[in-house]
matplotlib code that plots the C-alpha trace (Angstrom):
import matplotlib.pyplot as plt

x = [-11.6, -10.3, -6.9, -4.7, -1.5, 0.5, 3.7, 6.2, 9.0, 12.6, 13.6, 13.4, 11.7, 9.7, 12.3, 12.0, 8.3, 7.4, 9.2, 7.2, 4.2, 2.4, 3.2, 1.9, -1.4, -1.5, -2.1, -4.5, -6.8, -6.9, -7.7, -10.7, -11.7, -12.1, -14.5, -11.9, -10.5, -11.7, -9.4, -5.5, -3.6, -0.3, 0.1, 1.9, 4.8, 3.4, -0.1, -1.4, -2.6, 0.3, 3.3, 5.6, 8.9, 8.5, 7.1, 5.3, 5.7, 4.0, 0.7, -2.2, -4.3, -7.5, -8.2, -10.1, -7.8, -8.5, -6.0, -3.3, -0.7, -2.4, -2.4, 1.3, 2.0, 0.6, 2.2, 5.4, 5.2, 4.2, 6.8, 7.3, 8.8, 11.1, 12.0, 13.1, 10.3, 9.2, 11.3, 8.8, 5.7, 2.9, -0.3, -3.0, -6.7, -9.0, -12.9, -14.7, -16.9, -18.5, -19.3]
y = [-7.8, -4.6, -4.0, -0.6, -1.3, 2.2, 2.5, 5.3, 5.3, 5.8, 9.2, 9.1, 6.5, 6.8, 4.6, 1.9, 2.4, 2.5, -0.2, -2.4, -1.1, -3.7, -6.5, -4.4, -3.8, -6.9, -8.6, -5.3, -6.1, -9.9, -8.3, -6.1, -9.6, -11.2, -8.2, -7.5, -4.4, -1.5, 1.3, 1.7, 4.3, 6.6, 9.4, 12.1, 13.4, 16.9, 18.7, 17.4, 14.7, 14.5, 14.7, 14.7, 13.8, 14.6, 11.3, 9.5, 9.3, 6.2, 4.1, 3.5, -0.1, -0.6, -4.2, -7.5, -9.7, -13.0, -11.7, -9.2, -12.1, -13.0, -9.2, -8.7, -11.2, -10.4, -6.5, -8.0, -10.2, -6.5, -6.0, -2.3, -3.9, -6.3, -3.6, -1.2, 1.3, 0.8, 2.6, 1.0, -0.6, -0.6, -2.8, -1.8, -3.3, -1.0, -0.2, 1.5, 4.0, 5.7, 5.4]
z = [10.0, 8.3, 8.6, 7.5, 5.6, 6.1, 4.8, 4.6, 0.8, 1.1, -0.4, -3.4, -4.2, -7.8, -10.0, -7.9, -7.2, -11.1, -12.0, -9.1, -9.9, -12.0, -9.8, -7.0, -8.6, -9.5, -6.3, -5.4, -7.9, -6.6, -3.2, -5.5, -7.0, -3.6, -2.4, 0.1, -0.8, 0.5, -1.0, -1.7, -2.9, -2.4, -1.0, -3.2, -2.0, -2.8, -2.6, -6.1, -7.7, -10.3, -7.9, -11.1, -9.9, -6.6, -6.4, -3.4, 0.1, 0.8, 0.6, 2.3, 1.6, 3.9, 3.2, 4.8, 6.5, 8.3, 10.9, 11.8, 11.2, 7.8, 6.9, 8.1, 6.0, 2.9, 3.2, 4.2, 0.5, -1.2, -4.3, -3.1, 0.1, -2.3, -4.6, -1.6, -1.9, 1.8, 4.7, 7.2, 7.2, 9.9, 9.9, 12.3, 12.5, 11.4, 12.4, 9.6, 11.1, 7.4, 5.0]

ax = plt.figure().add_subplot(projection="3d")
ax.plot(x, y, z, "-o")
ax.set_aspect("equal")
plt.show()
């Protein structure tokens, strides 16, 4: 089943979010290997593309999970939450509609 991985940054969090950031890719593109990936990405903290230093206000990761537990698992093992990017995290299953 699909499951959304939503979370929400501290204030502030860019510094800590960079410097996380290829481990956190890392284990996105083994979900992209495995087929199960079905987007991911952050959400800027401002209306552009390039948030600059304004950063990111969290993520969003749509992925396939053999269950809630197994996907709360695997966001609660995310290096953003290690590093302190994450304020809070919330996993919800997810029914694709469309595409």
């Amino acid at each position: 089943m699909l499951y959304a991985i939503i979370s929400t940054d501290i204030p502030h969090s860019l510094e800590k979010r960079m410097a996380a950031r290829p481990d956190h890719l890392a284990r996105l593109v083994r979900l992209k290997d495995e087929g199960r990936l079905v987007l991911a990405g952050p959400h800027p903290a401002v209306d552009s593309n390039d948030p600059g230093d304004a950063g990111f206000s969290g993520s969003l990761v749509v992925a396939e999970f053999d269950s809630l537990q197994a996907a709360e698992q695997w966001a609660a093992a995310d290096p953003y939450q290690a590093a302190g990017v994450y304020a809070s995290l919330l996993v919800k299953p997810f029914k694709r509609v469309l595409p």
